[in-house]
C-alpha positions as CSV (number, residue, x, y, z in Angstrom):
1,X,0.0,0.0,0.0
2,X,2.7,2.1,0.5
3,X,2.9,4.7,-2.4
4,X,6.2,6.2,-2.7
5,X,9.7,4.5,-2.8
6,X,12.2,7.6,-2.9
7,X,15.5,6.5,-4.4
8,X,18.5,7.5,-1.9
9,X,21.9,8.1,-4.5
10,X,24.7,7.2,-1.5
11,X,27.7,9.2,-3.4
12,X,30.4,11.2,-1.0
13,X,29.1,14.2,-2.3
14,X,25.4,13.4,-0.8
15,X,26.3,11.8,2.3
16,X,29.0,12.2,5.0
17,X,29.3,8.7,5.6
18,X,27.3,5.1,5.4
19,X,25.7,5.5,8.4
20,X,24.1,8.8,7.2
21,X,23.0,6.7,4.3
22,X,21.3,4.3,6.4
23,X,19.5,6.9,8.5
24,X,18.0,8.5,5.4
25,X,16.5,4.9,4.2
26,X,15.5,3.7,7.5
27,X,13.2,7.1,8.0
28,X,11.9,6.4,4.5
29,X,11.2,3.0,5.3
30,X,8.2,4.3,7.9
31,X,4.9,4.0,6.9
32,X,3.7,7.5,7.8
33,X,0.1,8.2,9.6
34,X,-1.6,11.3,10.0
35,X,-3.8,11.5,12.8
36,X,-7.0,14.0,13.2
37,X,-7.9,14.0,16.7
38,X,-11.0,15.2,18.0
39,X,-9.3,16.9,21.0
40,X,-8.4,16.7,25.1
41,X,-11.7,17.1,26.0
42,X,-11.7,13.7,28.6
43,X,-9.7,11.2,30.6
44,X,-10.6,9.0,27.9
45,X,-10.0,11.4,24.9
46,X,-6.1,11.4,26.8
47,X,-5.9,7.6,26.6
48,X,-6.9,7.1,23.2
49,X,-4.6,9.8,21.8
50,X,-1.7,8.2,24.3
51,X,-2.6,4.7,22.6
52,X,-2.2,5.6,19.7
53,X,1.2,7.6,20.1
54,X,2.8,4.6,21.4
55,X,1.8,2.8,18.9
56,X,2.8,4.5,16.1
57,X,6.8,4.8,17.1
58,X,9.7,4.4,14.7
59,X,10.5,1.5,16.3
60,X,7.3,-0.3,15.3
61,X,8.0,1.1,11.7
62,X,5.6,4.4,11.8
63,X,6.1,7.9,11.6
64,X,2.9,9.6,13.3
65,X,2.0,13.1,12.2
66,X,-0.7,14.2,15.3
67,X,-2.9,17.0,15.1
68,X,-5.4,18.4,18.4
69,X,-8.4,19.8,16.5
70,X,-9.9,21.0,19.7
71,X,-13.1,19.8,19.2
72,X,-13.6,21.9,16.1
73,X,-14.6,20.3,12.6
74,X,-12.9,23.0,10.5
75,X,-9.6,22.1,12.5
76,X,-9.9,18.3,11.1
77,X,-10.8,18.9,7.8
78,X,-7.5,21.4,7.5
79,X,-5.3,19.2,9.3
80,X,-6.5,16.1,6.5
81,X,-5.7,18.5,3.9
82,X,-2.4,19.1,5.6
83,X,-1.7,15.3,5.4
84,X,-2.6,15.2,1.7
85,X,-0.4,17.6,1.2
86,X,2.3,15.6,2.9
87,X,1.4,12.9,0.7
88,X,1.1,10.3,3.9
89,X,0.8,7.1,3.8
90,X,-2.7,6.6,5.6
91,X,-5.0,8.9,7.2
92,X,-6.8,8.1,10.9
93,X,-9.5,10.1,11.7
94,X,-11.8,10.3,15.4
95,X,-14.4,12.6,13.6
96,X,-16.3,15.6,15.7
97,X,-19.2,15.3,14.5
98,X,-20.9,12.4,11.7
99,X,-21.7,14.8,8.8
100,X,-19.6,17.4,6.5
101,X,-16.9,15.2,5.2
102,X,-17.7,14.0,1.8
103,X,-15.6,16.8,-0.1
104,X,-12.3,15.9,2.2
105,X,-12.3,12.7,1.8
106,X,-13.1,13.0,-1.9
107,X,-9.4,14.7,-1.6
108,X,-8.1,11.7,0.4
109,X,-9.6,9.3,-2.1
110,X,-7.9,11.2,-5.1
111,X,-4.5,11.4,-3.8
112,X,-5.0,7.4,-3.2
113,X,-4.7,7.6,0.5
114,X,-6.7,5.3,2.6
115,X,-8.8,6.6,5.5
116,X,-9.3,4.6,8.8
117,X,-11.8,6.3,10.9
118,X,-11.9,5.8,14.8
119,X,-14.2,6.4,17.6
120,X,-17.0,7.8,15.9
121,X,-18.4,7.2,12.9
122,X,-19.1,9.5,9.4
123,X,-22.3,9.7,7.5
124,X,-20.9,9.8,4.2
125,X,-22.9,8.6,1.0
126,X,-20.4,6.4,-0.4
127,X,-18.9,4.3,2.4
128,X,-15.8,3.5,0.0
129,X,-14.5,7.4,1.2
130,X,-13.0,5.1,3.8
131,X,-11.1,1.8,4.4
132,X,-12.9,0.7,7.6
133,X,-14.2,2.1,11.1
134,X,-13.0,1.2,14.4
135,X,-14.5,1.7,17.7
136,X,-17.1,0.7,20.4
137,X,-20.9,-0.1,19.5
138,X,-22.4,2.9,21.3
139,X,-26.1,1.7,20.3
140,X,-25.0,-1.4,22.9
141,X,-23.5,0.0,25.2
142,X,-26.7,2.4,25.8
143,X,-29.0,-0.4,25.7
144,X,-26.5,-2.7,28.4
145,X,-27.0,1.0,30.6
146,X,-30.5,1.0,30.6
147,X,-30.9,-2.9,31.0
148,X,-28.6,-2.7,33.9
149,X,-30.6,0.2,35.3
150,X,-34.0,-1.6,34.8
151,X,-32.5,-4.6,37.1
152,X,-31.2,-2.3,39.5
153,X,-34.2,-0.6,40.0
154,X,-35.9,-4.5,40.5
155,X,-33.6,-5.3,42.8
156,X,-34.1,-2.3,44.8
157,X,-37.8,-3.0,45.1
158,X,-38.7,-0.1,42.5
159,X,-39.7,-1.7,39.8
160,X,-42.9,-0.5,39.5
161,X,-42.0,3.1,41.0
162,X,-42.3,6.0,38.8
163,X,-39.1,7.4,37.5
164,X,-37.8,10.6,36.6
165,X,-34.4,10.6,34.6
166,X,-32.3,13.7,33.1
167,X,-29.6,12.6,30.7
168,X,-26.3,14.7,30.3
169,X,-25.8,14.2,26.5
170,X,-22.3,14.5,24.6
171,X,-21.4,16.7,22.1
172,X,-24.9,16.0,19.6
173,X,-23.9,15.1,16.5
174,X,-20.9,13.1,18.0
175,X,-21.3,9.5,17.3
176,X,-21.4,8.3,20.6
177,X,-23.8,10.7,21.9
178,X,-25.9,10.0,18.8
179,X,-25.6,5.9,19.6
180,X,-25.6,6.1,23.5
181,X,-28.9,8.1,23.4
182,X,-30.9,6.4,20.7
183,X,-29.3,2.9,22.8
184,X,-30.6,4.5,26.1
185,X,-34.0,5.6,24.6
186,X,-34.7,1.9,23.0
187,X,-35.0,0.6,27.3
188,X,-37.0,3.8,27.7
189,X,-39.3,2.8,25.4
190,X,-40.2,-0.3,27.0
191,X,-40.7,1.1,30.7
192,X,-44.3,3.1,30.7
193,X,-42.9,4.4,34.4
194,X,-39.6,5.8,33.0
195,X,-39.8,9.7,32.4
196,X,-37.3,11.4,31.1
197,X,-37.6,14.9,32.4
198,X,-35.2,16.5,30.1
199,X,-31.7,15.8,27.6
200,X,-28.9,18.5,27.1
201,X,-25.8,18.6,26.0
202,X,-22.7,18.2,28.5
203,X,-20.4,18.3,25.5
204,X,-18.3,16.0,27.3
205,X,-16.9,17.9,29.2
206,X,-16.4,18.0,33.3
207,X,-17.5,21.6,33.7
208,X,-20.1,21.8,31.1
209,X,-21.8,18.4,32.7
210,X,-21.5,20.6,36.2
211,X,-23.2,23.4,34.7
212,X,-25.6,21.0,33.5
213,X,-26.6,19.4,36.1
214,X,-26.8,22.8,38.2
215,X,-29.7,23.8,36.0
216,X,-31.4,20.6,36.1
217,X,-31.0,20.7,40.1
218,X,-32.6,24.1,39.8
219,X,-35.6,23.0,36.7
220,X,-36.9,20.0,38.7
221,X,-37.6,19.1,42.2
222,X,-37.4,15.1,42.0
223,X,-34.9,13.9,40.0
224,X,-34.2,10.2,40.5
225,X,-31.4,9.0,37.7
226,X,-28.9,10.8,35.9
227,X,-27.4,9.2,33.0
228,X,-24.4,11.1,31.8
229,X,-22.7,10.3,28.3
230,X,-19.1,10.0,29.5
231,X,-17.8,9.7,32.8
232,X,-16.2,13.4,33.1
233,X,-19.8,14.7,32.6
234,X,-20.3,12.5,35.6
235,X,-17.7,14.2,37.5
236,X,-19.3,17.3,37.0
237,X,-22.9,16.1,37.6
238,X,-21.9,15.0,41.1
239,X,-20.3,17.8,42.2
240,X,-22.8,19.7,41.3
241,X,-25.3,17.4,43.3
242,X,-23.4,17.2,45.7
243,X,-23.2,21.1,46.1
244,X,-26.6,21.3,46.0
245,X,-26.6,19.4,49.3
246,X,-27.7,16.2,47.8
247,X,-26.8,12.9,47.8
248,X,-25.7,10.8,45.0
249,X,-24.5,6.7,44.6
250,X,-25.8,3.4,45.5
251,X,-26.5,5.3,48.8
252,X,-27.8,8.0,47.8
253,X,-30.9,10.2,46.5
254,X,-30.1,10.3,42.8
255,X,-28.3,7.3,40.6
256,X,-25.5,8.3,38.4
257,X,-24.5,6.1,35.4
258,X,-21.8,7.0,33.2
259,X,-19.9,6.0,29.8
260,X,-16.3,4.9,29.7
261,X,-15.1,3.7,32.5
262,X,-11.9,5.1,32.8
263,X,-9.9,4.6,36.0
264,X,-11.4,8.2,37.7
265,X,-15.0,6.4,37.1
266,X,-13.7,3.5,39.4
267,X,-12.4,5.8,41.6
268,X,-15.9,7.7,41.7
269,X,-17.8,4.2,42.6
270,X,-15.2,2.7,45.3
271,X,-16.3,6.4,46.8
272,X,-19.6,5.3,46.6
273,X,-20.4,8.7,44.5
274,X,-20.7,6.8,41.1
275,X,-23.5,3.5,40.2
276,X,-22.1,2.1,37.7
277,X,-20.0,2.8,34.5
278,X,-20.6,1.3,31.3
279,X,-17.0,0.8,29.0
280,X,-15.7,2.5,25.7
281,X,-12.6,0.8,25.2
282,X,-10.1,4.1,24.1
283,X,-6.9,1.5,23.2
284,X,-8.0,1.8,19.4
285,X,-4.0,2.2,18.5
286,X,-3.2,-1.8,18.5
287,X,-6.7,-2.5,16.3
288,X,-5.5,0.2,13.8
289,X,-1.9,-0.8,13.7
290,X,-3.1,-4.4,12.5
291,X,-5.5,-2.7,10.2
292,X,-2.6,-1.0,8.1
293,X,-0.5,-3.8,8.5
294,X,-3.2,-6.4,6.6
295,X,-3.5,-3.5,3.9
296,X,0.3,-3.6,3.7
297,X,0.2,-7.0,2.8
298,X,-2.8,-6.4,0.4
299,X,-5.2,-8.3,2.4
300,X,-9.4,-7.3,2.9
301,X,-10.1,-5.6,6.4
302,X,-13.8,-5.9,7.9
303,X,-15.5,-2.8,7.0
304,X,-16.6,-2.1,11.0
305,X,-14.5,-3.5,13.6
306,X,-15.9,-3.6,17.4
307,X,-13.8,-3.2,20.4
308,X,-14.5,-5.5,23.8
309,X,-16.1,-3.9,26.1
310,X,-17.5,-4.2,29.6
311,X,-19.6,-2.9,32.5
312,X,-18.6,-2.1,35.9
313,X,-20.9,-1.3,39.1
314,X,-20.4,-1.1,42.9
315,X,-21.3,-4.7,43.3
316,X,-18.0,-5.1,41.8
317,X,-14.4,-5.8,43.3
318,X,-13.2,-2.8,42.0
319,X,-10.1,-2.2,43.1
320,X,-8.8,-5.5,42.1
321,X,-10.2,-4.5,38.7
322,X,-8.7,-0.8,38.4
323,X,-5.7,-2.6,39.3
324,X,-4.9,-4.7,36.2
325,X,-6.7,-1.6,33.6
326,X,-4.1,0.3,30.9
327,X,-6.6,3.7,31.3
């Protein structure tokens, strides 16, 4: 797959000495990646960017051009132009938002570079714009939240009990906010005593989810569950409850659920502040590595490839299982 072979004329006049020579074909040996990251907006935003930077080392045979698009759009679409213009080997992308690519990755497509997208998803109406996806089913993982809340509530003798739920969404448009709510709403559906009370964006983020959660606090009286779309939205949601001189956990006045599961969400439910967290596996850098090294060899890749993932709740031994976790 790799498109250029640049021809390295070892003459005295080039090069100093051999070993010069061999530094010059040894860097263009590496298979060169671009990567558009979304941002630093979470714990697990940090993880998945630190996966893939120790991944893609020169010792595993990769140069990796990184770019921080600060959760803005415009900022990835420039920085895949940038790596078109570098004429890179393969382009990973962890897309903003879902829509607004098509034109880019027409680019990419015409300057024969493959596109791996990870983490979220893009709504594009030709899916061969790019190679393959790569990330957790967030339609699942929603649905797994609200079954596990359904048999927590059971357990807890309140089955029957009306309840009123506020969800702390992530950034809308944002693939996982877009799965994790339409998973979360599929187990509304089916419970007529379920009410959600209201849905706004934490864009997750730990002070935005705070400021969140304030106004909820303030709109409505009785609030029994609050889902929250990543776990530093959670963060924010329980300081803010707990500010507002409430309680919040498994013993507690209002149930907090989160996604991710990153070793601070562990932390939150050993401290009894935290239900349960539902996982979004961020080490995508190992999964993409093998991708580009089967499209080395000229071999097929699976057009949507699934990470594990897991639950974890208070009935848990946590601190065994924070323990042996990479994030």
């Amino acid at each position: 797959m790799k498109k250029k072979v640049l021809a390295v004329a070892l003459s005295a006049a080039m090069v100093a000495s051999l070993g010069t020579a061999m530094t010059v074909q040894a860097e263009d040996d590496l298979i060169v990646v671009g990567y558009a990251q979304v941002g630093a907006e979470s714990d697990w935003r940090t993880a998945n960017t630190e996966s893939f930077k120790s991944t893609f080392t020169e010792e595993n045979g990769y140069k990796l051009i990184f770019d921080d698009a600060q959760q803005k759009q415009e900022n990835q679409i420039k920085a895949i132009r940038s790596f078109i213009q570098q004429d890179v080997d393969y382009i990973v992308v962890a897309p903003v938002v879902e829509t607004g690519w098509e034109t880019v990755l027409e680019e990419a497509k015409e300057a024969g570079i493959p596109v791996i997208l990870s983490d979220r998803m893009m709504d594009v109406s030709d899916d061969s714009l790019y190679e393959c996806w790569v990330g957790g089913n967030f339609i699942k993982e929603g649905e797994d939240a609200g079954k596990w809340l359904a048999d927590y509530l059971e357990a807890q003798g309140r089955g029957d009990e009306d309840i009123n739920l506020v969800t702390i969404q992530g950034t809308i448009g944002a693939s996982a906010q877009v799965g994790r709510t339409e998973g979360f709403g599929n187990i509304l559906k089916e419970h007529e005593n379920w009410n959600m009370l209201d849905m706004q964006s934490g864009e997750f983020t730990q002070a935005k989810g705070q400021e969140v959660m304030e106004s909820f606090l303030k709109s409505y009286d009785d609030i029994d569950v609050v889902v929250c779309e990543n776990d530093n939205e959670a963060f924010g949601a329980i300081d803010a409850i707990k500010a507002a001189g409430k309680t919040c956990g498994p013993e507690g006045d209002i149930i907090v659920i989160s996604f991710d599961a990153v070793k601070a969400a562990f932390e939150a439910m050993i401290a009894g502040d935290l239900n349960a967290a539902f996982e979004c596996n961020p080490l995508h850098g190992p999964r993409v590595d093998e991708i580009i090294q089967k499209l080395e060899a000229g071999e097929e890749v699976e057009k949507i490839q699934y990470v594990d993932e897991a639950y974890f709740d208070t009935s848990m031994d946590l601190e065994t299982i924070m323990a042996e976790r990479a994030y």
